[in-house]
Backbone as XML, in Angstrom:
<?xml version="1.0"?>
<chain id="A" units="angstrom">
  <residue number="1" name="UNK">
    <atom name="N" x="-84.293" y="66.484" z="-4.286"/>
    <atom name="CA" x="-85.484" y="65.679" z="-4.209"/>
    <atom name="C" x="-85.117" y="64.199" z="-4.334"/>
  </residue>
  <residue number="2" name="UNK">
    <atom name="N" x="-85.728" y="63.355" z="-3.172"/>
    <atom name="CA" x="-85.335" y="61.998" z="-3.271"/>
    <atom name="C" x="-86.341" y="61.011" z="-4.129"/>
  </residue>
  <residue number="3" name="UNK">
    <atom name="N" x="-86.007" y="60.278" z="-4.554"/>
    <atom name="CA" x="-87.346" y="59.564" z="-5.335"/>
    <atom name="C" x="-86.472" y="57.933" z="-4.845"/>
  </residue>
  <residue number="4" name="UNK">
    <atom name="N" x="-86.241" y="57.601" z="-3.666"/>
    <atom name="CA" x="-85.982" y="56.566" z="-3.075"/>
    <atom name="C" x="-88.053" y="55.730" z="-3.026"/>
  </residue>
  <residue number="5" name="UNK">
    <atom name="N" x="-88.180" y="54.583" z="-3.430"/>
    <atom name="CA" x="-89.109" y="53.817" z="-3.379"/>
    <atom name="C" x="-88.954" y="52.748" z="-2.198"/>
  </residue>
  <residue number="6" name="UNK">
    <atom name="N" x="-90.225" y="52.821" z="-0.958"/>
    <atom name="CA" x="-89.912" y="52.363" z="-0.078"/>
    <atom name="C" x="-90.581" y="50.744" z="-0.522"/>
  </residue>
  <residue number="7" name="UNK">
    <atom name="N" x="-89.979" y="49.539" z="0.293"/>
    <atom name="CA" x="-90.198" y="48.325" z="-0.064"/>
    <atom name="C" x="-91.371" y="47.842" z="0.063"/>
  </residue>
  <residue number="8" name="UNK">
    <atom name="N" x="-92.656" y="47.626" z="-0.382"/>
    <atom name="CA" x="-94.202" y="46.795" z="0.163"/>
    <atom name="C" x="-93.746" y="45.987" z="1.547"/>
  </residue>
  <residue number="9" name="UNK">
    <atom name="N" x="-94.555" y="46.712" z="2.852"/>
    <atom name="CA" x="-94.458" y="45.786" z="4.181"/>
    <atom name="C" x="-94.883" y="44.481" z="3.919"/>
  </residue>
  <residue number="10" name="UNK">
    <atom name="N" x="-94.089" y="43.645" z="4.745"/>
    <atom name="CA" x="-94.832" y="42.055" z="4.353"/>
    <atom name="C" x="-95.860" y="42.226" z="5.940"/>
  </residue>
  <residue number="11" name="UNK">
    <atom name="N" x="-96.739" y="41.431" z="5.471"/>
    <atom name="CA" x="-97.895" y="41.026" z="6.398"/>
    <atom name="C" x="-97.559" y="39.736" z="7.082"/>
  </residue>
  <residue number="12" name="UNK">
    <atom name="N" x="-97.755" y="39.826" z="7.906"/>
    <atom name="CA" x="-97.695" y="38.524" z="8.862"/>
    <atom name="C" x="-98.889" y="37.603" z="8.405"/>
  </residue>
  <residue number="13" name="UNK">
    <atom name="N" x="-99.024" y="36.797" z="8.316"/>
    <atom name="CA" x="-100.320" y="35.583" z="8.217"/>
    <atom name="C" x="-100.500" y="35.688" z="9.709"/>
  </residue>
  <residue number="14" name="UNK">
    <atom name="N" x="-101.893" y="36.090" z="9.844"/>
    <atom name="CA" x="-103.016" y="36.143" z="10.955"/>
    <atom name="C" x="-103.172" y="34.147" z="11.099"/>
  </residue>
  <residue number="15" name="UNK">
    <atom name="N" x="-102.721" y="34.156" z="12.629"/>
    <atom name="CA" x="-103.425" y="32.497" z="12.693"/>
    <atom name="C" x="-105.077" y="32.636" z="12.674"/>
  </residue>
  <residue number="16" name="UNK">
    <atom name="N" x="-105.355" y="31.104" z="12.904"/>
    <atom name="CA" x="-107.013" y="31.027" z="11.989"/>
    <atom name="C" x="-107.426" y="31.518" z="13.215"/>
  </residue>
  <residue number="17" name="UNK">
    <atom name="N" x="-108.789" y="31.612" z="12.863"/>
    <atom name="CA" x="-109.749" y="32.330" z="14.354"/>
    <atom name="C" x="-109.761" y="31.074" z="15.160"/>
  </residue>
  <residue number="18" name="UNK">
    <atom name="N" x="-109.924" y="29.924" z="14.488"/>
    <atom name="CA" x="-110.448" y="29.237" z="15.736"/>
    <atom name="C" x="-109.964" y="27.856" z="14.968"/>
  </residue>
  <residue number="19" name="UNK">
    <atom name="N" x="-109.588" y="26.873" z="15.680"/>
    <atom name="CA" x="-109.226" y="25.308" z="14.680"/>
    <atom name="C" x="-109.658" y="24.167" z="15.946"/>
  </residue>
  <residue number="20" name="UNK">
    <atom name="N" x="-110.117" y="22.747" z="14.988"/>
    <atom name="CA" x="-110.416" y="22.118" z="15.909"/>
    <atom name="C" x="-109.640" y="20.826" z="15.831"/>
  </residue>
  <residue number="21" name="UNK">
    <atom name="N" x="-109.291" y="20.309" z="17.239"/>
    <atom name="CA" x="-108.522" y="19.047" z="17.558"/>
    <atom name="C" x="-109.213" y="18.143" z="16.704"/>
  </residue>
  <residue number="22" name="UNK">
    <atom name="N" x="-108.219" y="16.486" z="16.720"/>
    <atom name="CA" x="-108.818" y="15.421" z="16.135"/>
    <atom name="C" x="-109.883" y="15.177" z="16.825"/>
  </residue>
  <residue number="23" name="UNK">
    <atom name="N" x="-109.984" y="15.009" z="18.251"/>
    <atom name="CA" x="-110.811" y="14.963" z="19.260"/>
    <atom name="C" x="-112.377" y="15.310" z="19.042"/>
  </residue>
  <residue number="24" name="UNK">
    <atom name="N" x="-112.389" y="16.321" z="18.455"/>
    <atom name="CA" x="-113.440" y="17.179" z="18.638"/>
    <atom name="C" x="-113.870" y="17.611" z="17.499"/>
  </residue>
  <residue number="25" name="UNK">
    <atom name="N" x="-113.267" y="17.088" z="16.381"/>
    <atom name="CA" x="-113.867" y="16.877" z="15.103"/>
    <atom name="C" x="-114.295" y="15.695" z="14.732"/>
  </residue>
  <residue number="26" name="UNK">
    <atom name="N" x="-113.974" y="14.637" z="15.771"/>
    <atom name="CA" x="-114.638" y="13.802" z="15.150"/>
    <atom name="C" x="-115.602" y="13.586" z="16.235"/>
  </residue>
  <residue number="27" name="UNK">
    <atom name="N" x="-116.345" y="14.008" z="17.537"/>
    <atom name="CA" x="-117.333" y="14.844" z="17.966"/>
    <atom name="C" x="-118.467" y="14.885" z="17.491"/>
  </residue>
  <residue number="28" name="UNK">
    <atom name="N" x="-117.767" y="16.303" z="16.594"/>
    <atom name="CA" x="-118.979" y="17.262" z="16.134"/>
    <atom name="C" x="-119.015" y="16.548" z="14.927"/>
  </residue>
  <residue number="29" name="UNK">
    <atom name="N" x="-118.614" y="15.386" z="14.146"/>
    <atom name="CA" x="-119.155" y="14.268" z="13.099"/>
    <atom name="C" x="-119.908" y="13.628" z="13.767"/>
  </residue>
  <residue number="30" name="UNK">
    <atom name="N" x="-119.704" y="13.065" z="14.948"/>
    <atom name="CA" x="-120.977" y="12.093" z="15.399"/>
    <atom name="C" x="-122.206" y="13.156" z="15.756"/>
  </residue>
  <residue number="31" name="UNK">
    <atom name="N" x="-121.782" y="14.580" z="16.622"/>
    <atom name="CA" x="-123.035" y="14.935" z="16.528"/>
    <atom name="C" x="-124.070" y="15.235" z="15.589"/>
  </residue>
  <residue number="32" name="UNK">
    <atom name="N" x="-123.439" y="15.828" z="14.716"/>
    <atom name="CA" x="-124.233" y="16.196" z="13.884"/>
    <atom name="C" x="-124.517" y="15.325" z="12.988"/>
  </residue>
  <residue number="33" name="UNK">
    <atom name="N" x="-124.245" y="13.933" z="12.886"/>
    <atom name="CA" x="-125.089" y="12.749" z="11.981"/>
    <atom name="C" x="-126.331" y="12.118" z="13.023"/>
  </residue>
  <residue number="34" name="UNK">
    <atom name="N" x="-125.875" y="12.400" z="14.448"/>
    <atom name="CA" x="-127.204" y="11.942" z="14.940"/>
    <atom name="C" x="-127.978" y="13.111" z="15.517"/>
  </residue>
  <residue number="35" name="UNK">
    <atom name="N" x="-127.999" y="13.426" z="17.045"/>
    <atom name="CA" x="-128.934" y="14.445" z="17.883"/>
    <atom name="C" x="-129.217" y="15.622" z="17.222"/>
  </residue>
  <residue number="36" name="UNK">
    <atom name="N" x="-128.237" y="15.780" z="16.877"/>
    <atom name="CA" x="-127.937" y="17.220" z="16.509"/>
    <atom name="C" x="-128.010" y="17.617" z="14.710"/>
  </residue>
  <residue number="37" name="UNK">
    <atom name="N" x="-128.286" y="16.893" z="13.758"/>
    <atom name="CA" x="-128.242" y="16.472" z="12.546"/>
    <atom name="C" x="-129.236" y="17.709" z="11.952"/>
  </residue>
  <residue number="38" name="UNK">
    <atom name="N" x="-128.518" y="18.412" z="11.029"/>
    <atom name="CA" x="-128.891" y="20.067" z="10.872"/>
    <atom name="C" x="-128.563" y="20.942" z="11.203"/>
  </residue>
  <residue number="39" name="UNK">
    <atom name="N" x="-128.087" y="20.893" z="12.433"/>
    <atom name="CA" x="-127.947" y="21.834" z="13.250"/>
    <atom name="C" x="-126.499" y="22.170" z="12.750"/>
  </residue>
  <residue number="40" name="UNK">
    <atom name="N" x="-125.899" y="23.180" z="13.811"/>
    <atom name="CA" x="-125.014" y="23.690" z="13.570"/>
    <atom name="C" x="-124.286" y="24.440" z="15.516"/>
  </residue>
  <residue number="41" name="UNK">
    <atom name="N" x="-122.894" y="24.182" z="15.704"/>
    <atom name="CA" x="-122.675" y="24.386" z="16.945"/>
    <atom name="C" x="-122.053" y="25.945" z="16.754"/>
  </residue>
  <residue number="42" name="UNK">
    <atom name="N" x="-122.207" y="26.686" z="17.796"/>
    <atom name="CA" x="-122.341" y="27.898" z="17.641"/>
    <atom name="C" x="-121.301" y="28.245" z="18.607"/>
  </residue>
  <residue number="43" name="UNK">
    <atom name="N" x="-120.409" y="28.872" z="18.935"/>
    <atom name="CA" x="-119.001" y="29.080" z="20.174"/>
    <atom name="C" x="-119.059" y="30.788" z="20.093"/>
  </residue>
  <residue number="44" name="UNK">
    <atom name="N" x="-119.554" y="31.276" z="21.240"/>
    <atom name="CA" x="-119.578" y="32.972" z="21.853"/>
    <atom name="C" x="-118.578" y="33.241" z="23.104"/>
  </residue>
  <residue number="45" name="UNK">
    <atom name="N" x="-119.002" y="33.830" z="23.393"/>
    <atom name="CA" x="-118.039" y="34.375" z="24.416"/>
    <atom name="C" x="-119.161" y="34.965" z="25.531"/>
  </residue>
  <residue number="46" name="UNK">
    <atom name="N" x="-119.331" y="34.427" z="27.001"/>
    <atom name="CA" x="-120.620" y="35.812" z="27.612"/>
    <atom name="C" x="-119.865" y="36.146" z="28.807"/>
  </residue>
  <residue number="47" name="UNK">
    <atom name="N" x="-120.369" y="37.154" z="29.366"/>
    <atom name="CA" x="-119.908" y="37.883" z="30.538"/>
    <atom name="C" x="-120.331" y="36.799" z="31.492"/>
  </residue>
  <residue number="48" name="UNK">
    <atom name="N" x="-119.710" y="35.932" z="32.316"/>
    <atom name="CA" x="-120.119" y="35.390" z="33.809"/>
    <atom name="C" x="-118.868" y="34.924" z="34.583"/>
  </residue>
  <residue number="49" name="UNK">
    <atom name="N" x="-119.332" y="34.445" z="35.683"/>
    <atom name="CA" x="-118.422" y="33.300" z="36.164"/>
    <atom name="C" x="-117.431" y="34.453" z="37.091"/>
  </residue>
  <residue number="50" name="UNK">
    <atom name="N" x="-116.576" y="33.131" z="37.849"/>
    <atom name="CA" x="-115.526" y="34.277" z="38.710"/>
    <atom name="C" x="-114.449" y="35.264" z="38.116"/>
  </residue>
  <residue number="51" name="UNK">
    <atom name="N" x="-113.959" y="34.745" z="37.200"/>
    <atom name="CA" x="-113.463" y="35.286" z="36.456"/>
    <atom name="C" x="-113.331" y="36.152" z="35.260"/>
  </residue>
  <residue number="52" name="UNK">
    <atom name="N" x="-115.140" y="36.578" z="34.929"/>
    <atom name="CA" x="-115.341" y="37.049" z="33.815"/>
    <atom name="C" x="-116.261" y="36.806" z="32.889"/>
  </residue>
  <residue number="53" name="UNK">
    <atom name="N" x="-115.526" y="35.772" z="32.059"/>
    <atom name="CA" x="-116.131" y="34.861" z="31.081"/>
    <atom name="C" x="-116.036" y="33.745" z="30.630"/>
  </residue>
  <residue number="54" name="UNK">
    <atom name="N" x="-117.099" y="33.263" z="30.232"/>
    <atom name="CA" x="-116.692" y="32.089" z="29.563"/>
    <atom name="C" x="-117.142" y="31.607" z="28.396"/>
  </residue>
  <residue number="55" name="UNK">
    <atom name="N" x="-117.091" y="30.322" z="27.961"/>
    <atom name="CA" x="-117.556" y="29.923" z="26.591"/>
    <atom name="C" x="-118.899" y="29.511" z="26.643"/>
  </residue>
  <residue number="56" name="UNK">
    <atom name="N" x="-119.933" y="29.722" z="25.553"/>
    <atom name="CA" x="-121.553" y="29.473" z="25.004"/>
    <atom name="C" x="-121.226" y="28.522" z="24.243"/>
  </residue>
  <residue number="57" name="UNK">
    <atom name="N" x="-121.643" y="27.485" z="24.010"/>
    <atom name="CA" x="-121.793" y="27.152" z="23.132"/>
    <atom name="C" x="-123.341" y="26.254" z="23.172"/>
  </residue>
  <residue number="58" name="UNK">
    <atom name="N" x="-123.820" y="26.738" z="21.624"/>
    <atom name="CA" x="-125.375" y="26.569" z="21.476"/>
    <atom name="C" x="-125.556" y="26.079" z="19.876"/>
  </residue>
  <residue number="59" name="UNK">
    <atom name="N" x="-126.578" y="25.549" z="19.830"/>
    <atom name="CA" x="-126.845" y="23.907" z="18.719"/>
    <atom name="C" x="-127.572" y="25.771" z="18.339"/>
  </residue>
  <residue number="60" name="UNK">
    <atom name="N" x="-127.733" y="25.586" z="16.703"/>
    <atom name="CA" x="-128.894" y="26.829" z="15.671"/>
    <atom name="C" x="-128.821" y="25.830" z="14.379"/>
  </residue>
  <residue number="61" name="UNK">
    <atom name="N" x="-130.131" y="26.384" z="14.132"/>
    <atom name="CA" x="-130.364" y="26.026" z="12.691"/>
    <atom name="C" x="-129.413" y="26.450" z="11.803"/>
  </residue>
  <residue number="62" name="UNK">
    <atom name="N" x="-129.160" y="27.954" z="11.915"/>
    <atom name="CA" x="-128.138" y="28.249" z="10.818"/>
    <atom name="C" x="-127.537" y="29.251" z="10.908"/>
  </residue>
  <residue number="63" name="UNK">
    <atom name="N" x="-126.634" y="29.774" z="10.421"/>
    <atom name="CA" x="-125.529" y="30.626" z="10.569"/>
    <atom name="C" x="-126.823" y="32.352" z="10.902"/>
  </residue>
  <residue number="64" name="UNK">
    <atom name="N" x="-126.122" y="33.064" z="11.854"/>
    <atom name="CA" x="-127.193" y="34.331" z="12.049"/>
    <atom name="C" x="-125.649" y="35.400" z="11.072"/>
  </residue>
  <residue number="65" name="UNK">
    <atom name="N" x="-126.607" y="36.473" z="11.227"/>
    <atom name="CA" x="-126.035" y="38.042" z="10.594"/>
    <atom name="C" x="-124.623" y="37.844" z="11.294"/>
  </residue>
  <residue number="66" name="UNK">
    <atom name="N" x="-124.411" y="37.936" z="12.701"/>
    <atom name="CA" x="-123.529" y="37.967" z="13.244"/>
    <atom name="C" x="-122.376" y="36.669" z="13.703"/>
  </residue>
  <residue number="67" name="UNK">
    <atom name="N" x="-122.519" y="36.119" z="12.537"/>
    <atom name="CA" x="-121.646" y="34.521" z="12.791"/>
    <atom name="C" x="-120.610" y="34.748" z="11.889"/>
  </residue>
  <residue number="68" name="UNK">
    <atom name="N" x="-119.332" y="34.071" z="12.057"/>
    <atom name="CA" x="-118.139" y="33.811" z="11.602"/>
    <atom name="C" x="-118.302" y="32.467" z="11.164"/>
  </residue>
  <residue number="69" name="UNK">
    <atom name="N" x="-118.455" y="31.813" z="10.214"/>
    <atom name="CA" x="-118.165" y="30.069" z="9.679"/>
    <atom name="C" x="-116.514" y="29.639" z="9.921"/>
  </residue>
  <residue number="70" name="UNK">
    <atom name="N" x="-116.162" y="28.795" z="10.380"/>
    <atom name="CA" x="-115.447" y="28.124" z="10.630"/>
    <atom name="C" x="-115.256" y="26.958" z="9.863"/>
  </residue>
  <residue number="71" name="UNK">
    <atom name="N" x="-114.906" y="26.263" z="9.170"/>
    <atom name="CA" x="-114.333" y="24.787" z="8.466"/>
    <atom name="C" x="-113.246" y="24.321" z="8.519"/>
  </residue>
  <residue number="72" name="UNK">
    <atom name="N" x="-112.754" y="23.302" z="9.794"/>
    <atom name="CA" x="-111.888" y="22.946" z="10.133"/>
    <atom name="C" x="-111.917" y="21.209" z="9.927"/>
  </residue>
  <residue number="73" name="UNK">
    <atom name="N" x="-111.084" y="20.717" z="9.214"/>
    <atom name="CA" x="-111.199" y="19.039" z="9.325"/>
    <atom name="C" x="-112.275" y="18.771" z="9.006"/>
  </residue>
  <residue number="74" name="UNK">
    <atom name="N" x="-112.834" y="19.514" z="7.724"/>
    <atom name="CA" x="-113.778" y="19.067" z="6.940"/>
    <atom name="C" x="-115.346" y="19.237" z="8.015"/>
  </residue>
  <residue number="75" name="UNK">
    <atom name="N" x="-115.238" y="20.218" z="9.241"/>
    <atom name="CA" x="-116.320" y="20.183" z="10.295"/>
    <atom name="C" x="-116.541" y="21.547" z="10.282"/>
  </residue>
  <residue number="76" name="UNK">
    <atom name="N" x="-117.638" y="22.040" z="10.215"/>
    <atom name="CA" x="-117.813" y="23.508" z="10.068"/>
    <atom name="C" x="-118.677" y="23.958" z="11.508"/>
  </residue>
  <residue number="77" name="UNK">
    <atom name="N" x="-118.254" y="24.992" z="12.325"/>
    <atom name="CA" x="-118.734" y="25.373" z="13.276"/>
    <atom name="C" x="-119.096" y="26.957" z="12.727"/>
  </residue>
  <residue number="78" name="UNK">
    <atom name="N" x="-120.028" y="27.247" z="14.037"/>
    <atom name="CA" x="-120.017" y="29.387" z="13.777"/>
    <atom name="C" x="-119.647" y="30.274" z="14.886"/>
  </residue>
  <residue number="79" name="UNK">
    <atom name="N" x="-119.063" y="31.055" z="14.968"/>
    <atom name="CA" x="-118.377" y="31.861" z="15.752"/>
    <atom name="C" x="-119.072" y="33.238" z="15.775"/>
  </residue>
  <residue number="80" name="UNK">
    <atom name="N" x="-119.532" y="33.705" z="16.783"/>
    <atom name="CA" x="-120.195" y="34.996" z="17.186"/>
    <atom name="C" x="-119.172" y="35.850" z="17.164"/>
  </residue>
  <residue number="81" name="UNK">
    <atom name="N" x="-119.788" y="37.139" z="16.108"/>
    <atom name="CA" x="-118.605" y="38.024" z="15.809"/>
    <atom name="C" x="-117.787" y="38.384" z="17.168"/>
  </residue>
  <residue number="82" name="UNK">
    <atom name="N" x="-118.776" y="38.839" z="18.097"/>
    <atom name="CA" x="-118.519" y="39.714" z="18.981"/>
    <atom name="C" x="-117.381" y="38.857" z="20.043"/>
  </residue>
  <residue number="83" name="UNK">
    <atom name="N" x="-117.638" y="37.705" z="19.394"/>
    <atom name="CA" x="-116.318" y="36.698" z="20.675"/>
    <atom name="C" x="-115.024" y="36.636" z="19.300"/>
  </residue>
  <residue number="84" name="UNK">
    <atom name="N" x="-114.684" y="36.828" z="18.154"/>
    <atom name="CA" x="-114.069" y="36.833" z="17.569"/>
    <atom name="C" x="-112.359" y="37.411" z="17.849"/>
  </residue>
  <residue number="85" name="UNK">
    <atom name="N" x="-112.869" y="38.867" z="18.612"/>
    <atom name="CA" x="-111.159" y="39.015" z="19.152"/>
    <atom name="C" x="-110.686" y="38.214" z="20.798"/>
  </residue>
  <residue number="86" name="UNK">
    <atom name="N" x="-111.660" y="37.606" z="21.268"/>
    <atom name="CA" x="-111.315" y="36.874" z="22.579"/>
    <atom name="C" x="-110.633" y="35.176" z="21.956"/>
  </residue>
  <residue number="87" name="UNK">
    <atom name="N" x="-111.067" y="34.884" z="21.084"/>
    <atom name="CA" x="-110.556" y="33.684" z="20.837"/>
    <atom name="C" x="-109.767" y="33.638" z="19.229"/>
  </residue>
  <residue number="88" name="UNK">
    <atom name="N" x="-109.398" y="34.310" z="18.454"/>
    <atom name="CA" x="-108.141" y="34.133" z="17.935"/>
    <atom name="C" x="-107.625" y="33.143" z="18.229"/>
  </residue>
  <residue number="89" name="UNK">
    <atom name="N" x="-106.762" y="32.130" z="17.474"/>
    <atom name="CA" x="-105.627" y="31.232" z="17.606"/>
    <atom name="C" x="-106.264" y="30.035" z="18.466"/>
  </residue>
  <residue number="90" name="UNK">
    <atom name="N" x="-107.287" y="30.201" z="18.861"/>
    <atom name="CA" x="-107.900" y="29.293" z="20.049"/>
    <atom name="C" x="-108.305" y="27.798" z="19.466"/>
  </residue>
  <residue number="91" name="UNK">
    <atom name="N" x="-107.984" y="26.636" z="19.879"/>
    <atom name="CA" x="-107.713" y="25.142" z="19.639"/>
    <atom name="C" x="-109.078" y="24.876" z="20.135"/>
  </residue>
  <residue number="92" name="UNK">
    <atom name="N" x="-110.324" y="23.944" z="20.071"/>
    <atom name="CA" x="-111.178" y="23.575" z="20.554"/>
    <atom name="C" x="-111.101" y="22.134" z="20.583"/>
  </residue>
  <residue number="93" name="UNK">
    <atom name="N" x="-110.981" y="21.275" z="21.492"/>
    <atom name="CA" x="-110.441" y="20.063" z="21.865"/>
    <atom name="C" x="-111.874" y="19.110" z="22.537"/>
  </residue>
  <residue number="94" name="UNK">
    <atom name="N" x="-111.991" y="17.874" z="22.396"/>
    <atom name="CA" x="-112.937" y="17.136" z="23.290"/>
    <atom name="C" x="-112.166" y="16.622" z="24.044"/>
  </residue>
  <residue number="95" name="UNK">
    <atom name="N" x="-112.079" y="16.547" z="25.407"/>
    <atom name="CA" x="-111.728" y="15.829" z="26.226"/>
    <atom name="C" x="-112.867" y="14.429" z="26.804"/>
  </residue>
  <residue number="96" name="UNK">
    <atom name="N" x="-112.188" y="13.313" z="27.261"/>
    <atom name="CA" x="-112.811" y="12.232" z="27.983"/>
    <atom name="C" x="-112.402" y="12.025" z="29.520"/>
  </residue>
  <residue number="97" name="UNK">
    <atom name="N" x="-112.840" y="12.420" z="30.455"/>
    <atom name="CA" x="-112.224" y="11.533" z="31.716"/>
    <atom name="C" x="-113.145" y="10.654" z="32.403"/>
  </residue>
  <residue number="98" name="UNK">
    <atom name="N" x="-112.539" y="10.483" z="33.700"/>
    <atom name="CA" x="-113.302" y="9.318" z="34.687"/>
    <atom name="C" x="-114.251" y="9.437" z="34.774"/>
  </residue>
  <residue number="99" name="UNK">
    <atom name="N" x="-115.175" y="10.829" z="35.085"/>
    <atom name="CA" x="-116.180" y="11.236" z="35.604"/>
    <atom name="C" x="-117.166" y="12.331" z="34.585"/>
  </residue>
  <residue number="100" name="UNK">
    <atom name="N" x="-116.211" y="12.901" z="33.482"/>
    <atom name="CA" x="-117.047" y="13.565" z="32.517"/>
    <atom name="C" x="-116.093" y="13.834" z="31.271"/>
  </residue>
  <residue number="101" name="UNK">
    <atom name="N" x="-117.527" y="14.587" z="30.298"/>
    <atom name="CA" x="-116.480" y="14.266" z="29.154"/>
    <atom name="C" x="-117.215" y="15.915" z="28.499"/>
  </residue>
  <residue number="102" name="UNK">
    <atom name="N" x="-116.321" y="16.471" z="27.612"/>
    <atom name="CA" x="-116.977" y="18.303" z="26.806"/>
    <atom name="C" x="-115.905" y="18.523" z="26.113"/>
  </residue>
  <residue number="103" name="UNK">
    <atom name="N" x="-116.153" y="19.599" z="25.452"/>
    <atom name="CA" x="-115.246" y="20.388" z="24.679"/>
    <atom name="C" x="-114.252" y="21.143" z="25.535"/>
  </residue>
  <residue number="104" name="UNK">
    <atom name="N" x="-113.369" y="21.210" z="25.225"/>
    <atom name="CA" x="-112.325" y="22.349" z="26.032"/>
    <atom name="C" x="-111.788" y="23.210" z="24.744"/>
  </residue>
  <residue number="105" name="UNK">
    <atom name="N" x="-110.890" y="23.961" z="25.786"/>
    <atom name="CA" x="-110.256" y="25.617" z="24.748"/>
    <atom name="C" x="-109.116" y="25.487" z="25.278"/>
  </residue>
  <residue number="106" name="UNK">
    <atom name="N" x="-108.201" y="25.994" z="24.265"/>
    <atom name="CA" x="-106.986" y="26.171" z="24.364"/>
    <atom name="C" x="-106.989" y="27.652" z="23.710"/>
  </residue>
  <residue number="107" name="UNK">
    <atom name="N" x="-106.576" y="28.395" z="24.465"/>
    <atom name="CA" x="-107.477" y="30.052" z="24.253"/>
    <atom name="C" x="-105.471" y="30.732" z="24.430"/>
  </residue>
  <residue number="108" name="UNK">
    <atom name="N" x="-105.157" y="31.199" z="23.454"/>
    <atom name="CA" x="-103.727" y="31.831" z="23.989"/>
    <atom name="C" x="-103.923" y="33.226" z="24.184"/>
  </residue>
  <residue number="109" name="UNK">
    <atom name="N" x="-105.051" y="33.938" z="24.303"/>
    <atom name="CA" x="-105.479" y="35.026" z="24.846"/>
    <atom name="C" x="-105.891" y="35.065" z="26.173"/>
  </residue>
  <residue number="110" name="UNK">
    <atom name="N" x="-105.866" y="33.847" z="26.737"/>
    <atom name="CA" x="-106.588" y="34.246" z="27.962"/>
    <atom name="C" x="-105.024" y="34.651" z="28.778"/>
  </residue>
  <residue number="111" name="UNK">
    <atom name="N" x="-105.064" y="35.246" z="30.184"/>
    <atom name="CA" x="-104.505" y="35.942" z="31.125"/>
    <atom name="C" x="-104.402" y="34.541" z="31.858"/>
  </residue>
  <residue number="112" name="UNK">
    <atom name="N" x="-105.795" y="34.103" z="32.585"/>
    <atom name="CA" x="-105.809" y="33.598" z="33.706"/>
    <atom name="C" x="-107.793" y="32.616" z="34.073"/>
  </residue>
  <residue number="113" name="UNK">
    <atom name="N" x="-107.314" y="32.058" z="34.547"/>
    <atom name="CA" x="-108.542" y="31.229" z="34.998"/>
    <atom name="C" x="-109.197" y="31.132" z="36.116"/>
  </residue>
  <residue number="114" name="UNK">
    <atom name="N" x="-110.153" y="30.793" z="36.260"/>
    <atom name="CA" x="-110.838" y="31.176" z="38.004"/>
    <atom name="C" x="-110.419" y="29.074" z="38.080"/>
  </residue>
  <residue number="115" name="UNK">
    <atom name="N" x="-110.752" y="29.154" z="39.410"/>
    <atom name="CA" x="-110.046" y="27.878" z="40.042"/>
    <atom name="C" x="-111.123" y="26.914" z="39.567"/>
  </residue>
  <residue number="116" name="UNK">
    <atom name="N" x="-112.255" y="27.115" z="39.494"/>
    <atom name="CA" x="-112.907" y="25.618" z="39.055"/>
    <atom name="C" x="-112.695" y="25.458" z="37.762"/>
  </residue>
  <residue number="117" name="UNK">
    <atom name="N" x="-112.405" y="26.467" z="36.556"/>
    <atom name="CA" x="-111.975" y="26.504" z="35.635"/>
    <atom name="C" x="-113.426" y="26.580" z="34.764"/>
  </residue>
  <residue number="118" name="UNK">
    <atom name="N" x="-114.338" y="27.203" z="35.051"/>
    <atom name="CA" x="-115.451" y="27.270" z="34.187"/>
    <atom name="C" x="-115.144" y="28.646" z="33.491"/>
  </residue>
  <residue number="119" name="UNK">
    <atom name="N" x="-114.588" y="29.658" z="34.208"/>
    <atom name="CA" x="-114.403" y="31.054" z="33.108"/>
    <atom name="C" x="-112.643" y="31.663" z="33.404"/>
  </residue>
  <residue number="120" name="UNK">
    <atom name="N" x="-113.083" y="32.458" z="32.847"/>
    <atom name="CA" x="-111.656" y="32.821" z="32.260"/>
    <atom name="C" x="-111.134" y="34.403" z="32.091"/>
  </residue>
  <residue number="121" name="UNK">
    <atom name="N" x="-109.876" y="35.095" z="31.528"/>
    <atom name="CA" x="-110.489" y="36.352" z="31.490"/>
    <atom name="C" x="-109.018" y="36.874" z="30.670"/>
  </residue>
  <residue number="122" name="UNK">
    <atom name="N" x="-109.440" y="37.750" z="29.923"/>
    <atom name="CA" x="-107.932" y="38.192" z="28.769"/>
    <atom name="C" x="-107.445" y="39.241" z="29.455"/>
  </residue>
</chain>
């Protein structure tokens, strides 16, 4: 009879669900001291587009049953459970250009993108 004791597995540290650029934290500080002041920005996941899916994102009063809180850079967003395994590890960035300016994703789950780049697909 062996009475060999096997070693406790180490766990990997899970990256965060979701983190946000300098960009886009300081954003969602201006929004939410002015337009948007209360509110709270909300990031899902829905079925459309050529490719699948893409990102929701919607102003709520307050966190629902099915929200994930987020607090990144002192900026707290909510995350819809059900988009929770599509965006893992995912960066949320503001971009500025010539002609327009939004949030972007840096999503390391996604596969691939449809060409105008509005959806996406794992």
């Amino acid at each position: 009879m062996s009475t060999t004791a096997e070693a406790p597995r180490i766990r990997r540290a899970l990256p965060p669900l979701m983190s946000l650029s300098d960009g886009a934290a300081e954003r969602l500080r201006a929004l939410y001291a002015k337009g948007e002041q209360g509110k709270l920005l909300r990031v899902a996941v829905s079925t459309k587009g050529c490719s699948g899916m893409s990102y929701d994102l919607t102003w709520v009063e307050a966190a629902g049953p099915g929200d994930e809180t987020v607090t990144d850079k002192g900026v707290t967003i909510l995350v819809d459970r059900k988009a929770t395994l599509f965006l893992i590890g995912t960066v949320m960035d503001y971009e500025v250009k010539t002609l327009s300016a939004g949030f972007t994703f840096t999503n390391p789950n996604e596969k691939g993108r449809c060409g105008c780049g509005e959806s996406f697909h794992v």
